[in-house]
Every structure is written in C-alpha cells, then in structure tokens.
C-alpha positions, 0 to 999 in steps of 0.5 A: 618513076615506074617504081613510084607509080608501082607502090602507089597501086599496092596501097590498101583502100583502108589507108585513104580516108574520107574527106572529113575526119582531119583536124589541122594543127600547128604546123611543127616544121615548114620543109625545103624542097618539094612542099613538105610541112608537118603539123600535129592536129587530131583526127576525129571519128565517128563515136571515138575519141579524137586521136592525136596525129602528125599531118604530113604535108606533101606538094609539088609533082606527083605529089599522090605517088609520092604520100603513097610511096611514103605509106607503103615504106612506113607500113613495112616498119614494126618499130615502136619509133615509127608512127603508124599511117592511119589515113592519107587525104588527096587534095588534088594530083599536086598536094596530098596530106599523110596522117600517122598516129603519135602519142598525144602526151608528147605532142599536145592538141594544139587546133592552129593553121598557119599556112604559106601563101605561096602554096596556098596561094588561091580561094580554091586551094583555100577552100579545097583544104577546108573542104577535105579537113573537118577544121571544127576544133580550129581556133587559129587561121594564118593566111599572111600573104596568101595574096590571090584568095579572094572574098570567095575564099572567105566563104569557106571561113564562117564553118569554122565555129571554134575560130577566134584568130584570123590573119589575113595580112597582105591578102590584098584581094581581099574587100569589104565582102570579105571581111563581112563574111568573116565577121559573122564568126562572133566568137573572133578574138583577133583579127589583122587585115594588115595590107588589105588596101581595098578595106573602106570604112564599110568593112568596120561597120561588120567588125563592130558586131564582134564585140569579144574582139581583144585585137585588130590590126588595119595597118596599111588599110590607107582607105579608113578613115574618123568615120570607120573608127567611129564604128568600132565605138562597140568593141569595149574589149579592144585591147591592141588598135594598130593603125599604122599608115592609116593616113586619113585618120585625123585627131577626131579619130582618135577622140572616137578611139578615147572611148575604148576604156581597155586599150593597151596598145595603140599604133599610130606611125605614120598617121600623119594628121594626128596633131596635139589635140589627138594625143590629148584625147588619147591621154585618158587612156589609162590602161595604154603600156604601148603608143607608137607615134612614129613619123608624126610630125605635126605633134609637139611638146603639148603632146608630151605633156598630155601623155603624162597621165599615163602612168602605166606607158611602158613603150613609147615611140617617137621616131622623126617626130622633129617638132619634140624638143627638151620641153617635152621630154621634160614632160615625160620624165615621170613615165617611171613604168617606161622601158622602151623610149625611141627618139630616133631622128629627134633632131632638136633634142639635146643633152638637156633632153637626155638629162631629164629621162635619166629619171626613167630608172626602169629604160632597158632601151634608149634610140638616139640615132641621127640626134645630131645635137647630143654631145660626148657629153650626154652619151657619157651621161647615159653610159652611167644608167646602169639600168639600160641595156640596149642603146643605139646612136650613130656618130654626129658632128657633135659626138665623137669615139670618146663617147663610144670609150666611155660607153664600152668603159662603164658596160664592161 
C-alpha cells in the first residue's frame, strides 16, 4: 500500500490530462478482476491531428493509485514495444482511464462504446464519463443492462452529434422521457429499448422524428400498442421491426406496419392477438427475408397462404404455432429462397407436411422438435436433402432410433 501511494506522488503533472480530449473506442478486451477493459479510441488536441490510442480502463479500490502505478512502470520502459502513456483521466477515487499511444495502422479508429452495466450501473457514472471523455467522433453507445441509469442519464446523450446507434436494453429505469431525449439525435440509425417496460406509445410519437431510423427494436415494451405503431408510419427507411412480447399489438398493428415498404425483418413472437388478418396485410411486404411468429396461436393456414407472396423470405419461424397443419406448409412450399424453417411444437403436422417443403432445395435448418405426428418414416425423407445442414427432432411415440440410423447413414 505505502508503495503504491509512493509512486502515485512521483507522477509528472503533464501525464494527467484535461478532461476533455479522450475519444472512447471499442472496447478490445473486457478484463476479469479488478475492472480492467481496453479499448482503442483516438485522443484529440487542439490544432493537432487525432492520434490513436489505448484507453485502459481500471476500477475498483484505489483504483487512481493503482493507473499511476501503472504510468510510472511504463514510463521507465524504453522499448519499441511498450506504448508510451500520453494522459491519464480520473474519473472518481474508484475508475481511472490510462491512455498510451499505439500505431493506428495496427489498430484503426473505431468511434464505439459498449459499456457493462455492472460498472456503469448509475446516471452519474453515465454522464461522469461522458463529461471527462470528449465523445464527438462516437457513433456507437451500448448501455445493455446498465439497469439504474435513469432518464437524467440520458440528458448527457444528445452531445454526442455523430451518434447513430444506441442500445439501451434491459435499462428498465428508462421512461418516455428518456426516450424523448434520445430521439433529438436525428442522425440515429438504430435504436433498441428492449426490456424497457415503462415505454408507452408516447415515446413512439419521438421516435417517429427520426426518419434515418434502419432498426428499432421494442421487444418486451408490453405497454405498446396499434396506436403507437401508427406513429412509426414516417420511418420509410425501417428495415428491422422487433416487437417480440409486445402483447397489445393486434392485427390492426400490423396493418400500420404494411406501410413500411423497406422492412426486411419483422419479429412478432409472442404477439399473441395477431390472427390471420394481420399476416395478410403483413404479406405485401416484399423486401421481408425474416418473419418470426413464434408462439402465435391464433394464425392458421390462411396465414401461410398469404405469406406466399413473399418470395424473398429466407427465415421463417413458426414455433408453437398449433393451428398450422399439412395445408399450410403446402402453402409455403414455393418459398424457394428459404433457408431457415422452425415448426417446433407443430403438433398437427405430419409426414404429409414434411413431403411438400421438400421442395425447399436452398433449407440449411429444419426444427422438428416435439412434432409428435412425424414418423421414421418422414425423418428418413428428410435425412435425404442433401441441402440441409442442421436438423433438430426429439423422439416421439411415432418415431424411434430407426430414424436416427438412417439420418446419421445418409450424412456421413
């Protein structure tokens, strides 16, 4: 201890930088023990070309001792393998930030902050290290399960003009207000509230200002409603729509979402008062490669009929949807773009079922878990497409290890 707090005082001044000429990058390796993280980001001064550098990360006790410690070690070295310390930035007794100089050709500028919100885990923190790092060149912000910021960390966001990602999952301290704040950033690409309970169909009503939005993602925002999706009507650049659990939703939500003519990925599991009149709407989609309907009961074959149309689907989810029989998978039979098919607890389906996707010469992954109506008989048919590469299915009172044999005899 006395050594530690020994070097700490021998420090130059010149080595401890003003709090605003640190640009974060992306973070290169999460330490174990102790709260070292390393990130490459760029230091900026004044008149000077941005240089690239290693941002150190170092938390817990004495934690300020111990970046100085570290400065003084690797100040005495003289080797061309040992970065040189150009600054070191205290953000509080507990975190400190050492920044060395590194050659920028080996590491590239890449302006992106993913941060664990186990240690960055409240809006002071937050905007503590938005405060001392001048985050201009930023354009990436992860704050997953950073669960105590609140929306006065959020204040500390609309600085960062270059941001066009944010990630805010699982901060469930988060409310419309929050998301206000955040959608004054108008160059914002992608924005996921995923897990953020308290979101109403208000916080919509803001994002619907961003219109270079590409991706939102509100799975888990189980207080969205037809009324808040009608808001998004604007974002004509959406391409991925997650609404996972998002139970209010009905089929006249997703007639709203019908008008979004660049929507490649739709995520509805769990939605469950989507019936078939929504997936028809849902069907003049035709740039949508992604459809998960995981969990939605109340569609039936007519859905599958409807999605015909979409003719560039390449993933296409049906897990427990119970009502979906032979019929439909008939119906989709001319997806021939399709690469991904889950019909996991598809109790109704039988071998009939699986005879008509064997059509599908581009499947790589076929779920036929707990379709108990599927014989040896119609795993022995699909051990035959020589296209596929991933199948799942659990043994049933109608199968047995026979069709295990022929499966591992015809993939060998």
């Amino acid at each position: 201890m006395d050594l530690e707090i020994d070097i700490a005082h021998s420090v130059p001044y010149q080595y401890v930088m003003s709090a605003d000429r640190v640009v974060l990058g992306v973070c290169v390796h999460n330490g174990t023990g102790g709260g070292g993280a390393l990130w490459e980001g760029a230091l900026k001064t004044l008149d000077q070309p941005d240089r690239a550098v290693a941002i150190k990360r170092i938390f817990g006790a004495r934690a300020a001792a111990i970046a100085r410690r570290a400065v003084s070690l690797l100040s005495r070295q003289h080797r061309d393998d040992v970065p040189m310390v150009v600054g070191l930035v205290d953000v509080s007794h507990n975190e400190s930030y050492l920044v060395m100089e590194i050659d920028q050709v080996q590491c590239g500028i890449k302006p992106n902050l993913r941060h664990n919100g186990a240690r960055l885990n409240t809006s002071a923190n937050l905007c503590g290290l938005l405060k001392v790092a001048s985050l201009q060149q930023l354009r990436s912000l992860d704050l997953t399960r950073c669960s105590k910021i609140t929306d006065v960390g959020m204040q500390s966001i609309p600085s960062l003009r270059s941001l066009q990602h944010i990630v805010l999952s699982c901060c469930r301290n988060i409310t419309n207000a929050g998301v206000a704040t955040v959608a004054s950033l108008q160059g914002l690409q992608c924005l996921s509230f995923t897990g953020c309970y308290d979101i109403t169909d208000a916080a919509l009503a803001h994002v619907a200002q961003l219109r270079q939005l590409h991706q939102l993602r509100l799975a888990g925002c189980s207080l969205i409603t037809d009324v808040g999706l009608a808001r998004i009507v604007l974002l004509k650049q959406l391409q991925h729509l997650l609404l996972t659990s998002c139970k209010k939703i009905t089929s006249k939500g997703l007639a709203t979402i019908a008008t979004l003519p660049q929507l490649r990925y739709l995520g509805l599991s769990y939605c469950y008062n989507i019936t078939d009149a929504g997936l028809e709407s849902v069907a003049c989609l035709q740039q949508l490669q992604y459809l998960d309907l995981t969990s939605c009961n109340n569609i039936t074959d007519a859905s599958l009929a409807s999605v015909t149309s979409l003719q560039r689907l390449e993933y296409l989810d049906l897990t427990s949807c119970n009502n979906i029989t032979d019929m439909g998978l008939a119906s989709i039979s001319v997806l021939h773009q399709l690469r991904h098919l889950d019909l996991k607890s598809c109790t109704r389906i039988t071998d009939a079922g699986i005879a008509c996707v064997a059509s599908l010469l581009r499947l790589q992954y076929l779920d036929l878990t707990s379709c108990n109506n599927i014989t040896d008989a119609g795993l022995a048919s699909v051990a035959s497409w020589k296209q596929l590469e991933h199948l799942d299915f659990i043994y049933s009172n109608n199968s047995t290890s026979a069709s295990h044999r022929a499966i591992v005899a015809c993939w060998r």
